[in-house]
Structures are given as structure tokens and as C-alpha cells.
N, C-alpha and C positions, 0 to 999 in steps of 0.2 A: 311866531309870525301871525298876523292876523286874518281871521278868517278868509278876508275878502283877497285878501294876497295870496294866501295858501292857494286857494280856488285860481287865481290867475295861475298861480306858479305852474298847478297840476293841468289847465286846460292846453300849457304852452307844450305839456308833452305828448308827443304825435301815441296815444294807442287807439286808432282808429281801426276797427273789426268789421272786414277782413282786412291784414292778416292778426290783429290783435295782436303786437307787441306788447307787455308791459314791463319790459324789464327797468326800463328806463323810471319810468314810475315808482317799481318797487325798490331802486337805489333811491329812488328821492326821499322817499318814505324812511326805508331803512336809516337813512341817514338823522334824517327829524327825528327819529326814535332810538338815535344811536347808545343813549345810556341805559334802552330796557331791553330784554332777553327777546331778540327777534328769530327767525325762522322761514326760510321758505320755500315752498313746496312748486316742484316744477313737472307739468306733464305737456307732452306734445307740444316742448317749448314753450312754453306757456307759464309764467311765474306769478306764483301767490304770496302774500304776506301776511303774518301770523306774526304778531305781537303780544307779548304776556305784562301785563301790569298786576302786583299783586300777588297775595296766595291765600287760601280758602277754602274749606269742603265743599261751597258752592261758583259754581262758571256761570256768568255772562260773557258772551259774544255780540259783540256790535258792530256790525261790518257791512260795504257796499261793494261796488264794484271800481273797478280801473278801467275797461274797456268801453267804448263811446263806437256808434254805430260810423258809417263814412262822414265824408263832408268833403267840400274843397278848403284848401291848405288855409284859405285867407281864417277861415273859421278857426283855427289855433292862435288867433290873436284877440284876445279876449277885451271888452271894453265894455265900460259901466255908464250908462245913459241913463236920465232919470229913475236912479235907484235900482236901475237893472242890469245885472251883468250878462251880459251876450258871450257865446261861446262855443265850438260844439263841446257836449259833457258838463257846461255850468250847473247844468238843472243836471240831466240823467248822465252819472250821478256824482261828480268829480263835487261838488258843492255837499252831496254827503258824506263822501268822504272828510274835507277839510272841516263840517261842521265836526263829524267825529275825532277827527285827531285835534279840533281846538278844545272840544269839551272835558278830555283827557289831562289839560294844564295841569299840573302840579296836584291830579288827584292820588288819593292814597286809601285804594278802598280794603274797605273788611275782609275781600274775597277776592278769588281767582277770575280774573276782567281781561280776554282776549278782544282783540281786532283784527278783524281778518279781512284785508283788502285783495281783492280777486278780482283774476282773468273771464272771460268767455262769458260774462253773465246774457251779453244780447245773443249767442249762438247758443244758447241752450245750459251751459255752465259747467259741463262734463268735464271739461278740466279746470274749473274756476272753484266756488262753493263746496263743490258735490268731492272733490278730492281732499278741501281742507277740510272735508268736515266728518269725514271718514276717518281720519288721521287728528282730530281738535275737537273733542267734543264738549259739549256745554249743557249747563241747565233750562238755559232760555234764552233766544237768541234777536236781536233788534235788527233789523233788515232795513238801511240808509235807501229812500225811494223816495220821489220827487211825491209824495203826497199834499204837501201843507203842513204846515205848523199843529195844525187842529187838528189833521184827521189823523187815522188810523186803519190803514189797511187790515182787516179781517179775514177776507176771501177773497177769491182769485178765481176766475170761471176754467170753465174747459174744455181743449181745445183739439180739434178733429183737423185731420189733414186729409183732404180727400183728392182725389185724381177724376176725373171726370171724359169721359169721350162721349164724342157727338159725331153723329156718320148723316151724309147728305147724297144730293145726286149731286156731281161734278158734270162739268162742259164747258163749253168756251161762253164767255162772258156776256159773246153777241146772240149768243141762243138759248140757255139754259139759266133760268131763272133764280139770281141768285138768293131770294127768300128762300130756297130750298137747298143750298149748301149749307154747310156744316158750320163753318163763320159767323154765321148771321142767323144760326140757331142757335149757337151758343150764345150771341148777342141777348137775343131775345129772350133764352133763360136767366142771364146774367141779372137784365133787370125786372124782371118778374120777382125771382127768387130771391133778390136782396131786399124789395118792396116791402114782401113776406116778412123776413126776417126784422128789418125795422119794426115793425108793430109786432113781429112776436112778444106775448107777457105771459109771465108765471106768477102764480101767486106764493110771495115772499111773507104774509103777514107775521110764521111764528120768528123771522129773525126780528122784524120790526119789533115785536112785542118781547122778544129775548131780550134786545139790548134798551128797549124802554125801561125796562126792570133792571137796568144798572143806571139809568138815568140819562142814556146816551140815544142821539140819533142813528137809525140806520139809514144810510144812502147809497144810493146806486149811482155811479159816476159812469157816463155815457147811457149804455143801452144793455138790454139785459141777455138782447144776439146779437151775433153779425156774422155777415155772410161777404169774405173778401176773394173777389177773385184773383189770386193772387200775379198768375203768368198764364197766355195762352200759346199755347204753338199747334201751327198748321197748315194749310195749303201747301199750293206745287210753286204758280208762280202769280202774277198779274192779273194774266187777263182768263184766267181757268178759276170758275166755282167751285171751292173746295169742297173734298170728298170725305174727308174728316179734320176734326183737332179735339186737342184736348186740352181741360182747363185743369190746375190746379188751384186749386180753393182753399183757404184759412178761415175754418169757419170755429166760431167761438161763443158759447153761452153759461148761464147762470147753472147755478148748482141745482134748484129748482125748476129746470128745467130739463127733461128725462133725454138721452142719446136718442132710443128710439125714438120720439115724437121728432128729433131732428132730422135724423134718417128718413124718415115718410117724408120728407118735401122731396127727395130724390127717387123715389120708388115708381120711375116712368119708364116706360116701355121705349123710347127713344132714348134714352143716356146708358151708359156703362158708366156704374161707379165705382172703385175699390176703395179703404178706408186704408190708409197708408202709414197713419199713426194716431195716436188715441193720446192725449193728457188730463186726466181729470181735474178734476176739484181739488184745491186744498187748502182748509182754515176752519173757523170754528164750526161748529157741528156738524164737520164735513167729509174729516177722514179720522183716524184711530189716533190722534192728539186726543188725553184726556181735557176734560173741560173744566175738570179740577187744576190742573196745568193751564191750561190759557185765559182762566179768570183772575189767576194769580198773576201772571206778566198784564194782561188789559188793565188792573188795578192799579201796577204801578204805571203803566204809558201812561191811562186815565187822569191819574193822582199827578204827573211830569209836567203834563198840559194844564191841565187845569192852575198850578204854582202860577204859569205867566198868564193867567188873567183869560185864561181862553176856556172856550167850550169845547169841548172833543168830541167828535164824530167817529164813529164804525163806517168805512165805505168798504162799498164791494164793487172789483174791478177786470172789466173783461184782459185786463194784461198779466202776464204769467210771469215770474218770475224766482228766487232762488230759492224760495222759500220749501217746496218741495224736497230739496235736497238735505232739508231740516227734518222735516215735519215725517218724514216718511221713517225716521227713527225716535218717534214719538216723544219728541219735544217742541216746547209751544215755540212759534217764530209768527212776527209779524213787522209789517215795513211800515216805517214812519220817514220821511224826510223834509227837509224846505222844499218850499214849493215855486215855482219856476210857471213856464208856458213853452206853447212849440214846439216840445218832444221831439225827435228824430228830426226838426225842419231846421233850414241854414238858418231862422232865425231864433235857435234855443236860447233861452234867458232861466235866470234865475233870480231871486227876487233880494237884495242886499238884506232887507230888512230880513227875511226868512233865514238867512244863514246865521243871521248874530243871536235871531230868537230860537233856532231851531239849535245851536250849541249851548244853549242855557238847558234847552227840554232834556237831550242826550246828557248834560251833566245831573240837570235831577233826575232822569232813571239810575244812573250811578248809583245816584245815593240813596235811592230808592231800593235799589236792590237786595241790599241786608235783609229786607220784609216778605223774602222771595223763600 
């Protein structure tokens, strides 16, 4: 099937998370892959795919996700306008998927070549990745992500969950001042505090100069914080200043830049804060992945990209994703995919031309990998 088909075929299947079905996807799959030695691993209902091509003393895993964030239903009908296919999941990351399983054609590699297409990657991946990979392990692993053709995901910020309360004086609406309720302080920290955060910078120079000494650019894709407010809740009803609420916040930065120094924008005498959950960093010289290990997989992406005539970049990105559940048993893993627009918005695309160049890239890592 070809790429751009595949891609329609897998957008036309409902696994929209919550509730993250993908069963329906892994019989599709299962089936396209019906003459190799498949597998699948299921938690909290939740179905993975584990495909074996090959055999070898050394594994590659190439693998993306199944599950695509909500949408309304019309978004499951996929359509390609000026080279671009619309979808929800064209881009994130049903388009890496089908680039992976085209690049696959009729290969016959030296070694042990898993794909492992998975559940829950936008809720966190505890029963997606992080269960096949406990249970499928490998020497180094390609992570399908709407990057671009050219780049290469290296690093991944990290990311703080915080809880926030704000306390005011309350009264009825025709007396008591509502600049001094709790609503409209938290207002007005919201965009104080996020202002902040936009011009927060760290100084990055030794990665820039790391990956200059492999001949490659380093880039930073958006911003190096951010500060999202994510939900508030509060007040009694209408016409009463409220007496408290409380914000939860998604707040997210660069590796080079310290927890603490983030914390101190919180440390006022008007907020309660608690830290609800903590995810750090993880990519090159970032966590206990040797660098001896991830210069060897960067060579061959490196060497993949550069075959079709492109430049390859190093980005670093404030989005988190499965790579963690790799790296944290100290194997190199880093996301490459076609590159798309829109992300999470009703109008995600993916770029036609990106899926047909981006299954050539994934087929020369293939064959790249003997060098691993």
C-alpha cells in the first residue's frame, strides 16, 4: 500500500485518547504484517504491536505511536489539499507510523529489526512504550515524531506540574473590590508570570558547540520555558468576589536551565504552591545514556538524512515524549519523523512530500544499522 494510502487508511481509525482504543489499529497492522512473527502486549486494555523482522546479535526498534489526542468525528476523514494531507493523527503520528511500515518493503536486514507500534503515548505511555519495552528490548531505538525530514530530535525539556492557590477577600460584587479577590489575582499572576517565562534564556553554548564538532546545527524549536496555565477553578457563584481558586499549571524548560531558578518565580508570600509532579530531561548529555551510545545512532540518522540530499539538524524540544521510557535503561533513542503543521489543532496536516522522503530516511537507517 502506499504511503499516503496507508496514512488515510490508519487516520480512518477512531483511536482518539481518551479513551485511547487501539485495537482496531493493531488488527490493521497485524494484518499488513501477517507473514512476520507479530506480538501483542496488552495493559489496561490497551493494545501494542511488536513486530519482528529478521534475526541478529544486534536490535533496532523503530516505532511511533497509535493514539491521536480528541477531535470531532468529521476529523477522521482524511483529505489531501495542495500536497497536504489533513487529518486528526496525519502528522502526530499515524504518517509515522505508515512511513515506518512502508520503509519495511521487502527489507531483509543483517540483524534483529523490531517495530513496535503503541498505545497512550499523549497520556504519558505507561501502558504504550514503557510496557513494550520492558518486555522488547533493543540496542537503539528510532522514535517516529513529526520532526521534519531534516531534523532530529536530541533533547526534550522538563517538565513540572504545579498546583497553585490564591486566597482574596470575598463579598458581594456591589461592594467589595474585585481587584482583591482571588480570580483576578490569579489573573494577574497568570500574565506577569508567563511574560517572565517568555524571555526566560539559558546559556546553551556547549551544546551548540557539541554538535558544531559533528558538523551539525543545534536549534531550539519554540522557546527555551513556558509557563501554561493549564485549568483554573474557583469561586462560590456570580455576583460574590471570590475567596479563593486554584490554578494548575504545566510549566516546562530547557535542560540548562536549573528547577530551582524556576521555583524562585513562585516563592511569594500570597500563593501556596505544591510541586505535584516532576519529569526531567532526557537526551544527549543529559541523563546516564552513554555518549559513546548516542554518537553511534546520531551517525547513522546523520548519515540517513544527509543520503537524500538534506542538511540535518540537532533540535531541542519543549515536548516530552516516549523516549524516556527508552533511555532510562540506558539505551540511545531519539525521534525523527515527517513533518506536518497544527499539532493537536482540528487542522493537523502532514506534508505528502515528507511521508515519501521521510520512508527513504527510515529505510536508510535500516541499512545503516549493520554500522551500529
Amino acid at each position: 500500500m502506499d504511503v499516503v494510502d496507508l496514512t488515510k487508511a490508519l487516520v480512518k481509525i477512531d483511536t482518539r485518547n481518551p479513551p485511547g482504543d487501539t485495537s482496531q489499529a493493531v488488527d490493521f497492522l497485524q494484518n499488513f504484517f501477517s507473514s512476520f512473527k507479530t506480538r501483542v502486549y496488552e495493559k489496561e486494555g490497551k493494545e501494542n504491536l511488536l513486530v519482528e523482522i529478521g534475526s541478529g546479535k544486534k536490535t533496532l526498534m523503530l516505532t511511533s505511536h497509535l493514539d491521536t489526542v480528541p477531535a470531532r468525528d468529521e476529523l477522521l476523514n482524511p483529505v489531501v489539499v495542495n500536497g497536504k494531507l489533513f487529518g486528526r493523527g496525519s502528522c502526530d503520528a499515524k504518517g509515522c507510523v505508515s512511513a515506518i511500515c512502508s520503509a519495511v518493503e521487502d527489507v531483509e536486514p543483517e540483524f534483529n529489526l523490531k517495530l513496535a507500534f503503541t498505545a497512550d503515548e499523549e497520556v504519558g505511555g505507561k501502558n504504550g512504550l514503557k510496557v513494550v519495552f520492558e518486555k522488547e528490548k533493543a540496542d537503539a531505538v528510532v522514535i517516529g515524531e513529526p520532526t521534519g525530514c531534516n531534523s532530529v530530535m536530541v533533547l526534550q525539556g522538563s517538565v513540572l506540574a504545579l498546583d497553585i492557590s490564591f486566597n482574596g477577600k470575598d463579598g458581594h460584587t456591589a461592594s467589595q473590590n474585585p481587584c482583591e479577590g482571588a480570580i483576578f489575582k490569579s489573573a494577574s499572576f497568570i500574565v506577569e508570570i508567563a511574560e517572565k517565562f517568555k524571555n526566560l534564556k539559558g546559556n546553551y553554548e556547549h551544546y551548540k558547540a557539541f554538535f558544531a564538532s559533528l558538523g551539525v546545527d543545534f536549534v531550539i524549536k519554540s522557546w527555551e520555558a513556558v509557563f501554561n496555565p493549564s485549568m483554573i477553578r474557583g469561586g462560590l457563584k456570580r455576583n460574590v468576589v471570590a475567596p479563593s481558586c486554584d490554578l494548575y499549571a504545566d510549566v516546562r524548560f530547557a535542560p540548562w536551565i536549573g528547577v530551582d531558578e524556576i521555583l524562585k518565580f513562585f516563592e511569594r508570600e500570597d500563593l501556596e504552591v505544591k510541586v505535584s509532579g516532576f519529569l526531567p530531561s532526557y537526551g544527549i548529555l543529559t541523563d546516564s545514556v552513554s555518549l559513546e551510545s548516542d554518537l553511534k545512532l546520531l551517525k547513522i540518522l546523520f548519515d540517513a538524512i544527509r543520503e537524500e540530499n538534506l542538511n540535518p539538524k540537532a533540535i531541542f524540544s519543549l515536548g516530552v515524549g516516549d523516549s524516556r521510557h527508552v533511555r532510562k535503561f540506558g539505551v540511545p533513542a531519539f525521534y525523527i519523523g515527517p513533518g506536518g503543521g497544527n499539532l493537536h489543532s482540528e487542522n493537523e496536516f502532514v506534508f505528502v512530500s515528507e511521508l515519501r522522503r521521510m520512508t527513504k530516511i527510515y529505510r536508510n537507517i535500516i541499512e545503516k544499522f549493520k554500522m551500529f
